[in-house]
C-alpha positions in Angstrom: 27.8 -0.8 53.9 29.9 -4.2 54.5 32.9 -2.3 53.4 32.1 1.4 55.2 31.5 -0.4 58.1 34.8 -1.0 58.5 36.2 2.7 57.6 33.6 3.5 60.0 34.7 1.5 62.5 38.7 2.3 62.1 38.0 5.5 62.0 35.5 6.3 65.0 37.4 4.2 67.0 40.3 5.5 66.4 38.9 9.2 67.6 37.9 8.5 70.8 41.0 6.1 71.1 43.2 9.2 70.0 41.3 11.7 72.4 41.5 9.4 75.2 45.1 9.6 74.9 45.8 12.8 74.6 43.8 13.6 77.4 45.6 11.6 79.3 48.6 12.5 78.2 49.6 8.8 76.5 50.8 9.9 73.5 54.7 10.6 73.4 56.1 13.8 72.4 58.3 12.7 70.2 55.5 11.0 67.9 53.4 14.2 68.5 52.9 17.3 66.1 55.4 20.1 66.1 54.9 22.3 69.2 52.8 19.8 70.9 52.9 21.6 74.0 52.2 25.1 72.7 49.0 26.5 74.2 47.8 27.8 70.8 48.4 24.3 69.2 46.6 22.6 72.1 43.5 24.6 71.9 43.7 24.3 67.8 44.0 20.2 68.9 41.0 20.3 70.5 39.3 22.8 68.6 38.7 19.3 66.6 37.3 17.2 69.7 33.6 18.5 68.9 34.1 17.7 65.2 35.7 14.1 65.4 33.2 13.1 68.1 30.2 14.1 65.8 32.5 11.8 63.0 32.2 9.0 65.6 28.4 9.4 66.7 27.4 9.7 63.4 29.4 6.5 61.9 28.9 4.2 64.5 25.2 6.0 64.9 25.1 4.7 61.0 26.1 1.0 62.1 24.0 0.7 64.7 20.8 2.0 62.3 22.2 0.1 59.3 21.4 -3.0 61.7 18.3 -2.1 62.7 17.2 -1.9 59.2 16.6 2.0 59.8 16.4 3.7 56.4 17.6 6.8 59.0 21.6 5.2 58.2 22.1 6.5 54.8 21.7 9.9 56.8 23.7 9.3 59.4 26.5 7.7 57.5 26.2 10.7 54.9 26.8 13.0 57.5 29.7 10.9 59.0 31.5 10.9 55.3 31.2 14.8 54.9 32.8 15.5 58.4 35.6 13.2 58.2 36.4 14.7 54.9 36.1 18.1 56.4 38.0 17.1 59.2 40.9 16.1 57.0 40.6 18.4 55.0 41.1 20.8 58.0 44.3 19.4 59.3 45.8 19.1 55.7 45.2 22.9 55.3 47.2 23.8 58.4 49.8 22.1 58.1 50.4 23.0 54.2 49.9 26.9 55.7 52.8 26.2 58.1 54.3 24.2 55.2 55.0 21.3 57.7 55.2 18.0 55.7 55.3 15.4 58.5 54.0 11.8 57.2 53.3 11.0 60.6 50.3 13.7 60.4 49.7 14.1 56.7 49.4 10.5 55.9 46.3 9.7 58.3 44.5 13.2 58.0 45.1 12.2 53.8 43.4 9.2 54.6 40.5 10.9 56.2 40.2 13.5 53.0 40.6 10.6 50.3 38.1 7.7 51.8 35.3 9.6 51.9 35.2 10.7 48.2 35.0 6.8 47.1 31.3 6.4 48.9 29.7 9.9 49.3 29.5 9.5 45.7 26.9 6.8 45.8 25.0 8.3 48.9 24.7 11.5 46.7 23.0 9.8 43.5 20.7 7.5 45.8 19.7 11.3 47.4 19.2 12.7 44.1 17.3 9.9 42.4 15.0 9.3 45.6 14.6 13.4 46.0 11.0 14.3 43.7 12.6 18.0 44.3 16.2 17.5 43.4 15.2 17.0 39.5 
């Protein structure tokens, strides 16, 4: 957890901190995805609010636990590791439809596909081994 803490924390953070800006309108057009201000391309944007804030609640949920010596954190962090992927995953698959390659985009919703994949799968064997059910 010393390490995922800090994925978790980068990463929920950076949610809300991306959210925040947007609804506010902080983040520059030129740094934004193509057709930032289409309607359709807002409303996909946001479509992803409900997701990344369940990303965030669940991480930091998992921090929080994780401190309080909660077994409940393996959960929670579980779940946040599956959602970012899909999250990621999500993004990357739009824009390859479109066929849009722009690093800007691709390189931090990559990141949200790939860091998942180094931890889930320890969270998956300690499931399987401590599931009476699972063998």
């Amino acid at each position: 957890m010393r390490i995922l803490r800090w994925f978790f924390l980068v990463t929920d953070v950076a949610f809300i901190l991306y959210f925040g800006f947007t609804a506010a309108g902080l983040i520059p057009v030129e740094y934004a995805y193509s057709d930032y201000t289409n309607p359709i391309l807002v409303a996909w944007n946001w479509s992803f609010f409900p997701l990344d804030m369940m990303i965030s609640a669940s991480g930091l949920g998992a921090i929080y636990l994780h401190r309080k010596k909660a077994p409940a954190w393996k959960s929670a962090a579980f779940l946040s590791l599956i959602l970012t992927f899909c999250s990621g995953f999500m993004a990357i698959s739009y824009w390859a439809i479109r066929l849009e390659f722009d690093l800007t985009w691709w390189i931090p919703n990559l990141a949200l596909m790939i860091y998942p994949l180094f931890f889930l799968p320890a969270f998956w064997r300690t499931a399987y081994v401590s599931d009476p059910l699972a063998k």
